[in-house]
C-alpha positions in Angstrom: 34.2 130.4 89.6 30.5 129.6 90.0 29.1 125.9 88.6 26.7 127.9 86.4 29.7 129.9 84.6 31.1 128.0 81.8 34.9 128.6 80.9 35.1 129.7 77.5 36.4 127.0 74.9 40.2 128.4 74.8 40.5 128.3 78.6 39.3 124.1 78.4 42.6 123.4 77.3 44.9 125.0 80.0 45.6 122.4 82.6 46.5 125.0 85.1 45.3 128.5 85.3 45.4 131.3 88.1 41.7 132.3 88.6 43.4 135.9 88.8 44.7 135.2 85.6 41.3 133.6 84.0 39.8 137.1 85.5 41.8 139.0 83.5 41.8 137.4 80.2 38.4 137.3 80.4 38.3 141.1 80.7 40.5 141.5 78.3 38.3 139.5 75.8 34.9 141.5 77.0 37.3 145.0 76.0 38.6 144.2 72.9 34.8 142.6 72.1 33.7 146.0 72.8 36.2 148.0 70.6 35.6 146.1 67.6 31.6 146.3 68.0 32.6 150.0 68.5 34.4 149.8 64.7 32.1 148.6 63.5 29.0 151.0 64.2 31.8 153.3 63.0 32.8 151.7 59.7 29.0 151.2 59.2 28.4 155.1 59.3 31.4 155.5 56.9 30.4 153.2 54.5 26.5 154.6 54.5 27.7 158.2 53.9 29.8 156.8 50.8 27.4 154.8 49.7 24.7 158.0 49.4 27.5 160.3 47.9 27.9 157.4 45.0 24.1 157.3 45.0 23.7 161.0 44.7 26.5 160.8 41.8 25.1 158.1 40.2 21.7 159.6 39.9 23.7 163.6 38.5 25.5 161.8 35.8 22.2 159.6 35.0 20.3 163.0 34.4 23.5 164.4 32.5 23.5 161.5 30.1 19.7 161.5 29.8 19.9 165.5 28.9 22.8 164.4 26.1 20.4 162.0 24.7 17.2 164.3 24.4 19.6 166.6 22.9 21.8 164.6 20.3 19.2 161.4 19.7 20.7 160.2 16.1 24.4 160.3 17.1 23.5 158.7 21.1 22.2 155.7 18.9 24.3 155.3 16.7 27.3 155.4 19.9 24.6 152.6 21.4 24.6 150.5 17.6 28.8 150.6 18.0 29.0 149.8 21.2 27.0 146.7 21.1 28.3 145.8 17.9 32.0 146.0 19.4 30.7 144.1 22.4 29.4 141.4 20.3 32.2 140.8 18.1 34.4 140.7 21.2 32.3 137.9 23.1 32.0 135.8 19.9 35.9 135.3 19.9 35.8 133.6 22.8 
């Protein structure tokens, strides 16, 4: 090992390692460093193409309920006066 190379903080401890050994669990580490950052990207990808299907939904049902209330506008608020009625009387019994 080279005096500019620092052992990492879990290999401080051990009194006496094999610099085979120390070569090998420091690969090890660099591998399973990799994997995860590989994941990762992965998991990133998934979670951006759920995150624009739940975008794309949101925005459908938005223009579904905005076409009900153009349609129906008496009924849509009085449904908005119940709601918020209900919602009241159940926040002022706690």
């Amino acid at each position: 090992m080279t005096p500019e190379k620092r052992r990492p903080y879990w290999l401080c401890s051990a009194t006496k390692i094999d610099p085979h050994q120390e070569t090998i669990m420091e690969s090890r580490v660099e591998n399973l460093s990799g994997e995860t950052t590989n994941l990762s990207s992965e998991k990133i990808e998934e979670l951006k193409a759920m995150l624009q299907r739940a975008q794309a939904k949101a925005v459908e049902s938005a223009k579904v309920a905005d076409q009900a209330i153009r349609e129906h506008p008496y009924p849509a608020i009085g449904l908005a006066f119940g709601v918020g009625l209900l919602v009241g009387i159940l926040v002022s019994r706690r």
